[in-house]
Structures are given as C-alpha cells and as structure tokens.
C-alpha angles and dihedrals in degrees: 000000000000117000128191133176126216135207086205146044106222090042080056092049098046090044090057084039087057099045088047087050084043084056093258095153101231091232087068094052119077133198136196117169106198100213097060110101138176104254099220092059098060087075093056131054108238124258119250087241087051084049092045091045100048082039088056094044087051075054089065090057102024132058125203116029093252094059087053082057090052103053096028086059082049090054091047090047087058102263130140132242133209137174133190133203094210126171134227090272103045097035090089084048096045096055098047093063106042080051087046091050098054097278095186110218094233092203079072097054102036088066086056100053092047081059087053088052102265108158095205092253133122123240129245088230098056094048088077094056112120129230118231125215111206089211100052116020088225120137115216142079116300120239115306103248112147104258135166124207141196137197118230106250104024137100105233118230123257116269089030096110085235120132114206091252096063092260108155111206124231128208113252121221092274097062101247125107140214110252094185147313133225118206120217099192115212112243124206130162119220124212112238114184109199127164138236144188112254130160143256115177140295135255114219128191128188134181120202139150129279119193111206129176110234129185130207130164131227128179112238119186123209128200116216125193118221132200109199122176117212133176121238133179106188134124114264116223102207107029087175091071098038085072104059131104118259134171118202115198121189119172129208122238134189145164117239113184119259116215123215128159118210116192118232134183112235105168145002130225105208116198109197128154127219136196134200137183121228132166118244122191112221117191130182137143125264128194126237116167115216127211112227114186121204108190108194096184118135096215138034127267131227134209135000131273111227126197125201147168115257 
C-alpha cells in the first residue's frame, strides 16, 4: 500500500488519472479529499462514536496512532488523501508519479504546523469527515487487514513496521511481524596483478670524428750532379776532334712522398634489443571484515520474519 497527500485537488486527480493510464486498476486507488463534508454535519458537533468510527477507518491507511493525527490535521487543513494497492511490479512506477505529481513530504509539514501551535492532536471536527472509494462511490473504512503505509518521500517513523525503503511488513504464520532489518555488508579486497611500461635506462650511441697525428717513414733517393775540375798533362790522339763544341746536359733527380689517405673499416658497433619473459611473485595484503554473531538468548527462537511490499 502506497499513500500520498496532496495540497491540491487537481495535482490529486492527475495523479489517480496517471496511475489508471500506468495500469494501476481504479478500484485499487483510493481517494479521500479532506474538505468535502456532509453538509448536514457542519450544524452538530460529532459524536464520540462518529469520532471513534472515522478514528478507526484513518487506522486502515495509517500505523501507528500519530501518524492518524498527522494526516487527519492535513485533511482538516483541506488536503487531499490517496492510497494505492499496487503490486510488486507497479510499486517503482507508482512512486515515480505521485512524486511527479507534487506528492508534499508531510513530516515536513507536520513540524510546521507544531511552530504554528498544533498539539499533535486530532479535532473533533475532522474526525466526521467521510473516505471516498473511486470504484465504487461508497463512503466508509476498507476491510480491517493489518497494512503499513508509507508516503513517498518520507522516512517512516520507528515502530511503524515500516522499513526506509517503503517496505510494509506482513504478519508470518506465527503471528509476529518484522519491524525492520539493518544490513552489515561483508567487505573483502581482491588482489588484482596488472603490468605496465617503466623505464630502465637508455643506451646511446654516437658517432663523431677524432683527428689524430700519425707518422710513417719512406726512403726517397735523390740524384745530385757534380762538376768537378781536375787537372790533367797527357798527349791527346786526335787533336781535330778535341777542338770541337760540345754541350752536356745531366740532369738531377730525386723522390719526394706522396700522401694519400684510404678509408677502411676496422670495426662495427651493432645496436639490437632483446627481450626476454620472467615470473615474478608479487605479494601484499589485502582487508575482508568478518560478522561474528553472539546470541545471548536464553531460548530458542521459531519461525522467520518475512518482510514484503503490499
């Protein structure tokens, strides 16, 4: 069961028209607009079994009794009340649009209407007032089976039964009810190993020019003329020819070194890179928190509380 209140009336009735067109079937959607009175009842003060009766009826939609005050003070302020049967399914959906439509968080509302001098307690005046069912046009309290409802958008009360996610709890077989739950998750870290690129160092390698003085020896020979003057006293055979012209000519000769240079390869510098694969053991800690329960009661107890959505 899923309950909103309304600050007006047209937010209330597009709200019902959205969950019909949502599938929502209308005589699971019920309606109560707090500023619609008998007329006839305006002239009398209520009896205090008209107040009982309309007191028990808030007790089908509402749990505990100061949640009855609250909503029954919003009536009496003029709002406007509805309350949808919704199943598993359509309880997400049905949220979504009563918040959609202006859905008011009453707890809100409730604190400012203590600063204004509300006591908390409901009126004698807005304890006649009459619920309305959109199916079947009838006034009066639905049929007394044991609910717990929550307004979206609100944190329900403690001892309500209620859980924060809008959970109503059901009685099991055995007659007792869930009245909450609080969950203490179990932690543990898992060790994931992964890889990366780093670095280690470069290898450079540069190539430049060196000028170094070498020495190397080579023989060279050298031809010299000499003129050399003698003197001479002997008979000369053919004294026609000695008087002839004549020109010698001898010519000096010599070696000088020729440089030339030849480059040779003498040695090569080879750059390669290798790789190679290798298993490497990494070890760390990692967390995991444990639950240890300590159950001091002295007897055993039967059965399961279940809780579940209505």
């Amino acid at each position: 069961m899923v309950t909103a209140f309304f600050d007006s009336r047209s937010d209330a009735e597009d709200a019902i028209e959205r969950l019909v067109g949502a599938g929502v079937p209308r005589d699971s959607v019920r309606f109560m607009p707090g500023d619609e009175r008998d007329p006839s009842d305006t002239a009398r003060t209520p009896s205090r079994t008209e107040s009982s009766g309309f007191w028990d009826s808030l007790g089908d939609w509402f749990l505990p009794d100061e949640d009855r005050g609250t909503y029954a003070e919003g009536l009496r302020r003029g709002g406007y009340l509805i309350s949808v049967s919704a199943t598993d399914e359509q309880y997400e959906r049905v949220i979504d649009i009563l918040d959609d439509e202006g859905t008011i968080d009453l707890d809100e509302r409730a604190e400012s209407w203590r600063s204004e001098g509300w006591s908390g307690t409901p009126t004698a005046d807005v304890l006649t007032g009459a619920t309305a069912n959109l199916a079947t046009g009838d006034a009066g309290t639905t049929s007394g089976s044991e609910r717990a409802t929550v307004q979206p958008g609100s944190v329900p009360p403690a001892g309500t039964g209620i859980n924060s996610a809008g959970f109503a709890t059901t009685p099991d077989p055995s007659g007792r009810a869930a009245v909450g739950e609080e969950v203490i998750p179990v932690v543990e870290e898992q060790l994931r190993v992964g890889k990366r690129d780093v670095s280690h160092g470069r290898v450079r390698i540069r190539s430049y020019v060196v000028e170094t003085p070498v020495e190397e020896q080579v023989i060279l020979r050298e031809e010299r003329v000499a003129v050399e003057r003698r003197p001479v006293d002997r008979a000369l055979g053919d004294a026609e020819q000695a008087f002839q012209e004549r020109t010698i000519e001898a010519e000096e000769r010599g070696e000088e070194a020729v440089v030339s240079k030849e480059a040779r390869v003498k040695e090569e510098v080879v750059v390669r890179k290798e790789a190679e694969q290798r298993t490497e053991t990494v070890s760390d800690t990692v967390r995991s928190t444990e639950v240890g329960v300590e159950d001091d009661r002295g007897g055993r107890v039967g059965g399961t509380n279940t809780t579940d959505r209505t």
